[in-house]
KOLDRENTOR-669111 format. One record per atom (N, C-alpha, C): residue number from 1; residue in three letters; atom name; x, z, y. Coordinates in nm, 2 decimals, always signed. Each point is the difference from the previous one (the first is absolute). Layout:
> num,residuo,atomo,c1,c3,c2
> NUM,ala,CA,X,Z,Y
...
***
This chain:
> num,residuo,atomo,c1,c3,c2
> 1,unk,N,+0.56,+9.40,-5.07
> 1,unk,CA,-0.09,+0.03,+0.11
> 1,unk,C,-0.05,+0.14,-0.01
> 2,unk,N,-0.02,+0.09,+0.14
> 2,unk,CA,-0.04,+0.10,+0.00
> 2,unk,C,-0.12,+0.05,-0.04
> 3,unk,N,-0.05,+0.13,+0.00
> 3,unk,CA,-0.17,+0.04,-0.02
> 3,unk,C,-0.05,-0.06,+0.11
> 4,unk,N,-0.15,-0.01,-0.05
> 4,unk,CA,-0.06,-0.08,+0.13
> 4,unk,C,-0.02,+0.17,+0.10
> 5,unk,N,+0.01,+0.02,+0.18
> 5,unk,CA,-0.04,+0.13,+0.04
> 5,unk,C,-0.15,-0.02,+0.00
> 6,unk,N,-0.02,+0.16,-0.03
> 6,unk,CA,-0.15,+0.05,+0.01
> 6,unk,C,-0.09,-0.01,+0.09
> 7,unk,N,-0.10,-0.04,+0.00
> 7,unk,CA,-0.11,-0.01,+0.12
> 7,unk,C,+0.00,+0.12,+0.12
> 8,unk,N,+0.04,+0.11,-0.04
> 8,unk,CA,+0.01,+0.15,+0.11
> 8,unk,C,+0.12,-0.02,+0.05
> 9,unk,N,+0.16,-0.07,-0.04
> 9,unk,CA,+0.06,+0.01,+0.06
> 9,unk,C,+0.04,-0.09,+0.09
> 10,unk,N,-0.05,-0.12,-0.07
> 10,unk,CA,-0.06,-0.13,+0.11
> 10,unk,C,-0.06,+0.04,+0.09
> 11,unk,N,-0.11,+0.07,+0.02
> 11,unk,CA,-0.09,+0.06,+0.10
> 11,unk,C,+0.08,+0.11,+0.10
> 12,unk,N,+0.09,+0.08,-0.05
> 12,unk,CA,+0.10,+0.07,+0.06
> 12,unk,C,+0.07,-0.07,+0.08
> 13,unk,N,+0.07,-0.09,-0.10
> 13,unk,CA,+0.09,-0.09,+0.09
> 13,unk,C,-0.07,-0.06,+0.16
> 14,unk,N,-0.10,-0.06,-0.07
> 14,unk,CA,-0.06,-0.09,+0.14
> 14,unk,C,+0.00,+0.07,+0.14
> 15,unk,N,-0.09,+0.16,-0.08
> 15,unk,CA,+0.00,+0.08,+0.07
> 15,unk,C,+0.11,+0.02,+0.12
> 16,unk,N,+0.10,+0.03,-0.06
> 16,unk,CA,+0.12,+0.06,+0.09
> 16,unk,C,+0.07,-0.12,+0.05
> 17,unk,N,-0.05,-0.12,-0.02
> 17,unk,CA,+0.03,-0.15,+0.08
> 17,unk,C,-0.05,+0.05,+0.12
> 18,unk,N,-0.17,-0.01,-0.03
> 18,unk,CA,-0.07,-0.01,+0.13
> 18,unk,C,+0.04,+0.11,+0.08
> 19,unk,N,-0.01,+0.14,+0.01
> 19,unk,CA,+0.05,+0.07,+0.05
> 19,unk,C,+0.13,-0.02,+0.07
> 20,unk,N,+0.13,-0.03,-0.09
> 20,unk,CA,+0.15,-0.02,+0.05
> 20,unk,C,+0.00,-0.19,-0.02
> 21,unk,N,-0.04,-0.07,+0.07
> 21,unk,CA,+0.09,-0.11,-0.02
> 21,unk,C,+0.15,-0.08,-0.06
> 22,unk,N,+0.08,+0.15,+0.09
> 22,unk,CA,+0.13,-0.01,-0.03
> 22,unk,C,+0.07,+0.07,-0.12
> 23,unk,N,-0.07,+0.05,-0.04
> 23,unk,CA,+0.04,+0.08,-0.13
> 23,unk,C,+0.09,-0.06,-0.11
> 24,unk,N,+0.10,+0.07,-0.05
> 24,unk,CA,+0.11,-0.03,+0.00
> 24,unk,C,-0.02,+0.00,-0.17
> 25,unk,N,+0.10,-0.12,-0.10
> 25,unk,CA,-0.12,+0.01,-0.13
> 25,unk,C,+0.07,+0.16,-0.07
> 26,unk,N,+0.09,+0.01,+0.04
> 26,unk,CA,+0.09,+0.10,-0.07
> 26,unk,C,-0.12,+0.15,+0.02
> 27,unk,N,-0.04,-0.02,+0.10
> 27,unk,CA,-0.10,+0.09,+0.06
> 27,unk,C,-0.15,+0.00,-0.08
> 28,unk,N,-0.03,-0.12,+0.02
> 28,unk,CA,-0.11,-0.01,-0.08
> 28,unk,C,-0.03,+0.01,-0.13
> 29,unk,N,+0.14,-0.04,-0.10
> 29,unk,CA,-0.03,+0.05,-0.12
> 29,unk,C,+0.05,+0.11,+0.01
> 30,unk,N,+0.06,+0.11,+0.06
> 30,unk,CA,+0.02,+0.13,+0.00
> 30,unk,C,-0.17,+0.12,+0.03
> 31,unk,N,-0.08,-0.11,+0.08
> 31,unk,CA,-0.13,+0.09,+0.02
> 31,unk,C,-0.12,-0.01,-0.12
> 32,unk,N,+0.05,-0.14,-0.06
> 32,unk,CA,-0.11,-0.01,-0.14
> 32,unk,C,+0.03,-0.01,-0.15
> 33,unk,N,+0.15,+0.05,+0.04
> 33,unk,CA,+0.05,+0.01,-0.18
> 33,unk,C,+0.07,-0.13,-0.05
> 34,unk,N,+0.01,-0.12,+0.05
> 34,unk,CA,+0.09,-0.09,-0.06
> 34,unk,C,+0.14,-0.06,+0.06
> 35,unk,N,+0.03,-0.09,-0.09
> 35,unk,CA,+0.17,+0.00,+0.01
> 35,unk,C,-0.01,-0.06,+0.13
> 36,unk,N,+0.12,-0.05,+0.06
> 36,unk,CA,+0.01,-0.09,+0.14
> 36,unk,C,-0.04,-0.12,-0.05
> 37,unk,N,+0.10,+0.00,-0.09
> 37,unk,CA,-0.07,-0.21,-0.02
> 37,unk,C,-0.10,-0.02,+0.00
> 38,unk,N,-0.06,+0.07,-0.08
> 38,unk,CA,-0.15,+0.01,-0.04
> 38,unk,C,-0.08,-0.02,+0.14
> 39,unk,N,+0.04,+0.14,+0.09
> 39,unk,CA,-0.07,-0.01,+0.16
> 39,unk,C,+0.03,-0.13,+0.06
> 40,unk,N,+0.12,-0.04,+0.01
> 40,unk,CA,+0.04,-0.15,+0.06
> 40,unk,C,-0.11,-0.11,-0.01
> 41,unk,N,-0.03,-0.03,-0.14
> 41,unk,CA,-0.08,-0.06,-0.07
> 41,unk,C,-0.14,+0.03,+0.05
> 42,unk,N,-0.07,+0.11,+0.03
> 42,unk,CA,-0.13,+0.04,+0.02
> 42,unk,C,-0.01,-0.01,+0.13
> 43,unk,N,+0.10,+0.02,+0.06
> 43,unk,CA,-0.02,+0.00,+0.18
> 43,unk,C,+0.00,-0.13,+0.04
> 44,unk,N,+0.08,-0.11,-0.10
> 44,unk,CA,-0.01,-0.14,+0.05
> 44,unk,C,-0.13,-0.05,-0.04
> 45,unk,N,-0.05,+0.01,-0.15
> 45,unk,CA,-0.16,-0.03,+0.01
> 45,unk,C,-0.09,+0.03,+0.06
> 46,unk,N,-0.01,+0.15,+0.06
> 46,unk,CA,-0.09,+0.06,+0.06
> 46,unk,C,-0.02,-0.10,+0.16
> 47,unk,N,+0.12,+0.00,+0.04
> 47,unk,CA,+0.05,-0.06,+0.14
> 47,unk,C,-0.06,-0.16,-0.01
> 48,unk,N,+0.04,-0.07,-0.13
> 48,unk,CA,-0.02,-0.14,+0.00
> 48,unk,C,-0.13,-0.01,-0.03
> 49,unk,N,-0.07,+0.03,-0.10
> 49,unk,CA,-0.11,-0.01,-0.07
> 49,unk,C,-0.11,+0.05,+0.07
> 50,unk,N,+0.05,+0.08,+0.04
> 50,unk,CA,-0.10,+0.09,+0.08
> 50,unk,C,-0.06,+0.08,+0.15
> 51,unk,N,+0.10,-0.01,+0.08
> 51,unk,CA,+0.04,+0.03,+0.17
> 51,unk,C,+0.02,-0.16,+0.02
> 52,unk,N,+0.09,-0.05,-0.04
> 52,unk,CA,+0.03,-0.10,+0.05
> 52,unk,C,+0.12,+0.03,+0.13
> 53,unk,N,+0.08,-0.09,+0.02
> 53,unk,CA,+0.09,+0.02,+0.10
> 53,unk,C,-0.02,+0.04,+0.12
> 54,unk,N,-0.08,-0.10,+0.03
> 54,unk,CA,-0.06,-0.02,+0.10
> 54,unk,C,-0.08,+0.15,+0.09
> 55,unk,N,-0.07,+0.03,-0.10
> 55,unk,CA,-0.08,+0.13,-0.01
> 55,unk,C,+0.09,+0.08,+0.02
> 56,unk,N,+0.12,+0.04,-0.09
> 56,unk,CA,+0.09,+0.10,+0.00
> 56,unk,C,+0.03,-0.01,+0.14
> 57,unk,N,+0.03,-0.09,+0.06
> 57,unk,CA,+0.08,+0.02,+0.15
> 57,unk,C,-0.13,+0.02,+0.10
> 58,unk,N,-0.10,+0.01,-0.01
> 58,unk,CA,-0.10,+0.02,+0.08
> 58,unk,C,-0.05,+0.16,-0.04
> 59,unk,N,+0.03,+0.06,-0.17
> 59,unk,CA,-0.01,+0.14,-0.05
> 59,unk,C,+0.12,+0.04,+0.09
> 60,unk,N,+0.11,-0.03,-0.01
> 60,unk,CA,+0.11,+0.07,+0.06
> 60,unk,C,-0.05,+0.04,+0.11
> 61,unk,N,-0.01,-0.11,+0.13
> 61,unk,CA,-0.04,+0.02,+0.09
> 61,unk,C,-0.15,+0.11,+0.07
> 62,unk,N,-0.04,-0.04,-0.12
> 62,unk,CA,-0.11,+0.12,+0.04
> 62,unk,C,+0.02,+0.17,-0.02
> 63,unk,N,+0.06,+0.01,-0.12
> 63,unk,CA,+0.09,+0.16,+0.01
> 63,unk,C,+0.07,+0.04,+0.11
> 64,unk,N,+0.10,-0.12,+0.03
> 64,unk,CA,+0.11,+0.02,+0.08
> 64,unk,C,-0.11,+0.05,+0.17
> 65,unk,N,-0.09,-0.09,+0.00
> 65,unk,CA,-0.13,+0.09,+0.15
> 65,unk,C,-0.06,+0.11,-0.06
> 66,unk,N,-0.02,+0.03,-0.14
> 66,unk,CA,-0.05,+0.12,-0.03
> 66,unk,C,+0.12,+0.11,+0.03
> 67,unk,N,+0.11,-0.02,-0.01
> 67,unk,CA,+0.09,+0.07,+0.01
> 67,unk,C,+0.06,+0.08,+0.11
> 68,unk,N,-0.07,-0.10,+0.11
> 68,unk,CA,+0.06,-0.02,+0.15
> 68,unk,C,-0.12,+0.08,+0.04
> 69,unk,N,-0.15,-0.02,-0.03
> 69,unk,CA,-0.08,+0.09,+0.07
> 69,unk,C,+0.02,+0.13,-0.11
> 70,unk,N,+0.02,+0.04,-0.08
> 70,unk,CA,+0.02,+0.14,-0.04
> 70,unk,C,+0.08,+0.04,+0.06
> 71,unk,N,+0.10,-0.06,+0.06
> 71,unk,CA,+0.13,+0.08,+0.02
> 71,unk,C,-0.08,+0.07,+0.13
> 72,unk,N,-0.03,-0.12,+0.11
> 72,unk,CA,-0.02,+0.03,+0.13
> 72,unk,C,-0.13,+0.13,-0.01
> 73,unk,N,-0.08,-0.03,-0.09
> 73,unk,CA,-0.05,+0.17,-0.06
> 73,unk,C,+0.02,+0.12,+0.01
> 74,unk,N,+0.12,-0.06,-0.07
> 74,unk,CA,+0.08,+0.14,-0.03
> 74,unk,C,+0.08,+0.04,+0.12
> 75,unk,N,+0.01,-0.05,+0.08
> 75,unk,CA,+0.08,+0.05,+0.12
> 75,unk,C,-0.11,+0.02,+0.12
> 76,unk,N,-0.11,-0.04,+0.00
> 76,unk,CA,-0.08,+0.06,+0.05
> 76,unk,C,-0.08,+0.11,-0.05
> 77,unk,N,+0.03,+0.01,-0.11
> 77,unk,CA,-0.05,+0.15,-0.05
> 77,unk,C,+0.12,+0.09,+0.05
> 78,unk,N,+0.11,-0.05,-0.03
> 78,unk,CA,+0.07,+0.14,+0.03
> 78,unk,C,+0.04,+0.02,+0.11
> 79,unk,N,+0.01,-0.09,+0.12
> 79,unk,CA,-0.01,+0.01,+0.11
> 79,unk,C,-0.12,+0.10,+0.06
> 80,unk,N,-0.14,-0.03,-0.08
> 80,unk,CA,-0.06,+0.08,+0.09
> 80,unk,C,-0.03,+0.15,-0.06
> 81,unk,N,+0.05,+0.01,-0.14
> 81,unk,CA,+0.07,+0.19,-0.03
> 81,unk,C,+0.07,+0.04,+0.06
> 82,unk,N,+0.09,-0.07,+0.07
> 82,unk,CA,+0.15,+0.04,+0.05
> 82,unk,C,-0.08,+0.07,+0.17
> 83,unk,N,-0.08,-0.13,+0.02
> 83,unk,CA,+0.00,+0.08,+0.15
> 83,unk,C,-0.15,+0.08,-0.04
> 84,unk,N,-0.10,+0.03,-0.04
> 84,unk,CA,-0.11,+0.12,-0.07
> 84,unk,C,+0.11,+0.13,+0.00
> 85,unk,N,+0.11,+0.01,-0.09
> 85,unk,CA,+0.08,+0.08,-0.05
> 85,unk,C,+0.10,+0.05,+0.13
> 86,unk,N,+0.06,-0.11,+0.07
> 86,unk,CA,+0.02,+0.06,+0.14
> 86,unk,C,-0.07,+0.08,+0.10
> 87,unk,N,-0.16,-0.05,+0.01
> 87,unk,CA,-0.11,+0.06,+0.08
> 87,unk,C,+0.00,+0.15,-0.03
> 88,unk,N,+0.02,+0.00,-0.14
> 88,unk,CA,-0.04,+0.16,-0.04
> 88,unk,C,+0.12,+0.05,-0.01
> 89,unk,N,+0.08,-0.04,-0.03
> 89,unk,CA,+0.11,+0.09,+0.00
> 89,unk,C,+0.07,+0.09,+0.14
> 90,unk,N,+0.00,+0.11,-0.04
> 90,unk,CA,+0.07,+0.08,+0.11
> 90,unk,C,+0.15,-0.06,-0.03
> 91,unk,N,+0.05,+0.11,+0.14
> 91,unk,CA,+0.16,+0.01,+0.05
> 91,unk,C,+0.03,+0.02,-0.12
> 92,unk,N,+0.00,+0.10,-0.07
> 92,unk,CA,+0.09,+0.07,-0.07
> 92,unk,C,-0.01,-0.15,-0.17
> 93,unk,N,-0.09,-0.01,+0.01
> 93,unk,CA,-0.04,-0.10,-0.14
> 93,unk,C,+0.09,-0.13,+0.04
> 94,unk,N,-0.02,-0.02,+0.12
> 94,unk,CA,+0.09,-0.13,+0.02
> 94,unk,C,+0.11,+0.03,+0.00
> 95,unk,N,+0.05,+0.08,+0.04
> 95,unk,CA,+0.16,+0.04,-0.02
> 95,unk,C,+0.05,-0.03,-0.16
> 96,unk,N,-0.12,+0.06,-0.06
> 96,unk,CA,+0.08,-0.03,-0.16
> 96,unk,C,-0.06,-0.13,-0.07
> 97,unk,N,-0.09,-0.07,+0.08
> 97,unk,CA,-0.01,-0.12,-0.06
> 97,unk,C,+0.08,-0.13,+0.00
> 98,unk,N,+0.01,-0.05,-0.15
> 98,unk,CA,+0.11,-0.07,+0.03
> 98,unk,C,-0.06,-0.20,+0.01
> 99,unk,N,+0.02,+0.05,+0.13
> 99,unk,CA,-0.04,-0.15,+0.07
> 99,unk,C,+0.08,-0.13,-0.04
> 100,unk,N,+0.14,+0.03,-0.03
> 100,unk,CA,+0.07,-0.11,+0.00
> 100,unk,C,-0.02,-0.04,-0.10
> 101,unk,N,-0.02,+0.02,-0.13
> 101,unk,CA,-0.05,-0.01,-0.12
> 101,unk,C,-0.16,-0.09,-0.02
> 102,unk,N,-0.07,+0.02,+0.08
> 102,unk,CA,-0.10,-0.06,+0.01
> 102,unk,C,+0.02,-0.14,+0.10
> 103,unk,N,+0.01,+0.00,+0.08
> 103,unk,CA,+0.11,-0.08,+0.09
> 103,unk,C,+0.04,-0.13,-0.08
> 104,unk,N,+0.09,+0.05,-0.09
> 104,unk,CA,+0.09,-0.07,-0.09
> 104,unk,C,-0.08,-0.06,-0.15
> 105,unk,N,-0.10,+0.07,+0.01
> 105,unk,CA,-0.09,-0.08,-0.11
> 105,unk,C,-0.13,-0.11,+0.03
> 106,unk,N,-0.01,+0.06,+0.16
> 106,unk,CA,-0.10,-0.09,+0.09
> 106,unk,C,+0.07,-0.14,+0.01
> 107,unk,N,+0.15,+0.01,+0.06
> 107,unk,CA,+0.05,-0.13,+0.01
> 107,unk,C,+0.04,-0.06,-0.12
> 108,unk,N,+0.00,+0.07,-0.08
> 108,unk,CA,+0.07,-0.13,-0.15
> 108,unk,C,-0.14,-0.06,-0.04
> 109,unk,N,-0.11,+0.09,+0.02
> 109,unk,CA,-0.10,-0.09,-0.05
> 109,unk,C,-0.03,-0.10,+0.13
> 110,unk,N,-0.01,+0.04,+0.12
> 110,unk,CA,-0.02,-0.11,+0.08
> 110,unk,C,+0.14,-0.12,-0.04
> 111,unk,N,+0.10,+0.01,-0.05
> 111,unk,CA,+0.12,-0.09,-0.01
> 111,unk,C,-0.06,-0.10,-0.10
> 112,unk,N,-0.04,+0.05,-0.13
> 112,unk,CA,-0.08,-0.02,-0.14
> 112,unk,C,-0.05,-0.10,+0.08
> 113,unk,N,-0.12,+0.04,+0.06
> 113,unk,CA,-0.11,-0.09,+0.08
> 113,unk,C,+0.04,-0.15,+0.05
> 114,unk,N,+0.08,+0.03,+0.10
> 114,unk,CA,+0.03,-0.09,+0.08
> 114,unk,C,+0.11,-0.13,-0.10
> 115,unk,N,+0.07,+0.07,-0.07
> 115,unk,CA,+0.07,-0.07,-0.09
> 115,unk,C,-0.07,-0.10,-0.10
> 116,unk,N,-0.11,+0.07,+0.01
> 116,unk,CA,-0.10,-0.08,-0.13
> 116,unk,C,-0.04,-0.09,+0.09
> 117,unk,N,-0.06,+0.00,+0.12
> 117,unk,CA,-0.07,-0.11,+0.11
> 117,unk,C,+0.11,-0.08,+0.02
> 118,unk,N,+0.13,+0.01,-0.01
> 118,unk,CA,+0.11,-0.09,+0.06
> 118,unk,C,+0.00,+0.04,+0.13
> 119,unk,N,+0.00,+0.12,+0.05
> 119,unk,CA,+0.06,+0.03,+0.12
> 119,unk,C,+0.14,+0.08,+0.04
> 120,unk,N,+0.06,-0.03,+0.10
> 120,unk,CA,+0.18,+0.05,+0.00
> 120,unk,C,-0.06,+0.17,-0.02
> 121,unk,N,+0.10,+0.07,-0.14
> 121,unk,CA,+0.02,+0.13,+0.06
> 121,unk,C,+0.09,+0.07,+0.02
> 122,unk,N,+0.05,-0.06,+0.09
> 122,unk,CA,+0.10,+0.04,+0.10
> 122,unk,C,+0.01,-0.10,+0.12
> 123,unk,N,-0.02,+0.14,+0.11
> 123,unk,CA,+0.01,-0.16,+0.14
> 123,unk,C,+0.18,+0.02,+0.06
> 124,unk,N,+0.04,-0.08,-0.01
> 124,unk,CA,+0.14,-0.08,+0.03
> 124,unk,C,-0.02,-0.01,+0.13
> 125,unk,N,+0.10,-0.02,+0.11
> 125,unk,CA,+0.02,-0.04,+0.11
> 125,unk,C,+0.16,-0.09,-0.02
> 126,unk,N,-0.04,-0.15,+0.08
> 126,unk,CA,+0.16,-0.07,-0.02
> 126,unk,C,+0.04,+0.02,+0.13
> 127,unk,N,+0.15,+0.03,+0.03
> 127,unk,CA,+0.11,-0.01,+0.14
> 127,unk,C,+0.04,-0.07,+0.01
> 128,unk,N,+0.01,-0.07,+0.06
> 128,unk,CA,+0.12,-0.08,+0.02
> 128,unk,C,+0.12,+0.00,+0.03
> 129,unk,N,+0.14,-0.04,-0.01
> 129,unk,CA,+0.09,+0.04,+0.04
> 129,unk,C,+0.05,+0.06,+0.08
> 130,unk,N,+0.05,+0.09,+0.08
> 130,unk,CA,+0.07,-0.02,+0.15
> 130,unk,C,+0.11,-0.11,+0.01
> 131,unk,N,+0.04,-0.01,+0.11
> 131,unk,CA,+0.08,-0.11,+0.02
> 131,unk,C,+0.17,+0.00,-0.02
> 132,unk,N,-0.01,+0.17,-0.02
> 132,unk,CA,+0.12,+0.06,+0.01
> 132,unk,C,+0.01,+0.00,-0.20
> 133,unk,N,-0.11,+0.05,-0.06
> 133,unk,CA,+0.05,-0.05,-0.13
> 133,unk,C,-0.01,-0.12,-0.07
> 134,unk,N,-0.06,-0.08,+0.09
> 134,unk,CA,+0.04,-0.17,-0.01
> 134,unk,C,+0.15,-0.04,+0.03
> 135,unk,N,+0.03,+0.06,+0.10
> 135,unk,CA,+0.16,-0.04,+0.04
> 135,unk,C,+0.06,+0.08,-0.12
> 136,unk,N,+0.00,+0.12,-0.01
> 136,unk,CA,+0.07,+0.03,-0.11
> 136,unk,C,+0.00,-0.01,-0.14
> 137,unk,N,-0.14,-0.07,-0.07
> 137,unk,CA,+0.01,-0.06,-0.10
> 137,unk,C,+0.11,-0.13,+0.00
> 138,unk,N,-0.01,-0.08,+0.12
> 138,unk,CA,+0.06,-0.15,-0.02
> 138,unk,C,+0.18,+0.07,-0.03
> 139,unk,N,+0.05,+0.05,+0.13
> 139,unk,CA,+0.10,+0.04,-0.03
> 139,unk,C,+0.00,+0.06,-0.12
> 140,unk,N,-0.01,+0.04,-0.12
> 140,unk,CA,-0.01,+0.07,-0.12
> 140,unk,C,+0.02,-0.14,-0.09
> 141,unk,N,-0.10,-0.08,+0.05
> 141,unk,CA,+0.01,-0.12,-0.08
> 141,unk,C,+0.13,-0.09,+0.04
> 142,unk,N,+0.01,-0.04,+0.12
> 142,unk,CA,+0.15,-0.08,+0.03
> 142,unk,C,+0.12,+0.09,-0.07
> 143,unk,N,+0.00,+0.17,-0.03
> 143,unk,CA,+0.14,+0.07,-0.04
> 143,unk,C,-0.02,-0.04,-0.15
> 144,unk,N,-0.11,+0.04,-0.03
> 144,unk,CA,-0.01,-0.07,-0.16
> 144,unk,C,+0.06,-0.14,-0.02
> 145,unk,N,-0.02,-0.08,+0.03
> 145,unk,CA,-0.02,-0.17,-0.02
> 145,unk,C,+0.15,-0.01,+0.04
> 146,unk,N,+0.10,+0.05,+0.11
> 146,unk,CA,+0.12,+0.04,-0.01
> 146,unk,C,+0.09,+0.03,-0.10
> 147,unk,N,-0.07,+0.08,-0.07
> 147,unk,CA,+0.06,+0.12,-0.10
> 147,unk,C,-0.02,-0.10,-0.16
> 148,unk,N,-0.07,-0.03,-0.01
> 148,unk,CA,-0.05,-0.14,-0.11
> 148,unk,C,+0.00,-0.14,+0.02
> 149,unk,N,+0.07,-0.05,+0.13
> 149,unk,CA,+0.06,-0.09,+0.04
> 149,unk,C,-0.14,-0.12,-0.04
> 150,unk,N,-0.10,+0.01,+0.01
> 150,unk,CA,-0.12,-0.06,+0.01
> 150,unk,C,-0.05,-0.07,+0.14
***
């Protein structure tokens, strides 16, 4: 049987429970100094003994809305430097500023966001066939089914 862990690193541990739910044990004994097994072992007592399951899925859930209003935060912060920073910027400043860059970090974090709420990020449009590549699928399939004598 192993050393029993220390009261600070138990406290560590717990710590970085409550904060990450999902925290990964390989991870967690990498942030407080012990082996994995060792972490395995502390993250299941900590969880059982102590969160409780139950708890853990209601802890999860509560980061996972902490997560979702920081994000939206943060894209309303930078949304409104972007346009402050537009207001004052002249012709010549705009010319060299690089918009698409900002652009492209506004939408990954709005993507982040939405992703974490369970919303599509990406909107899809379905077509439907034309009629003309309905007829020419079937024919495709009757030359096949010919050709494989199916």
């Amino acid at each position: 049987m192993g050393k029993r862990i220390d009261d600070k690193r138990r406290e560590q541990a717990r710590a970085i429970i409550y904060l990450n739910p999902d925290v990964s044990e390989p991870e967690l004994a990498r942030s407080i100094g012990i082996g994995k097994s060792t972490a395995h072992y502390l993250k299941k007592d900590i969880v059982d003994n102590e969160i409780g399951s139950d708890n853990l899925e209601t802890l999860r859930e509560q980061k996972k809305a902490e997560f979702i209003q920081e994000a939206w935060d943060t894209v309303k912060k930078i949304h409104l430097k972007i346009n402050d920073k537009l207001d004052a910027m002249s012709a010549d400043e705009l010319k060299k500023a690089n918009i698409r860059d900002l652009a492209i970090a506004l939408g990954t974090i709005y993507d982040k966001q939405a992703l974490a709420s369970g919303e599509p990020t990406q909107i899809t449009e379905r077509q439907e066939p034309t009629p003309e590549l309905v007829k020419e699928l079937d024919q495709k399939v009757k030359r096949l089914k010919e050709l494989t004598g199916t």
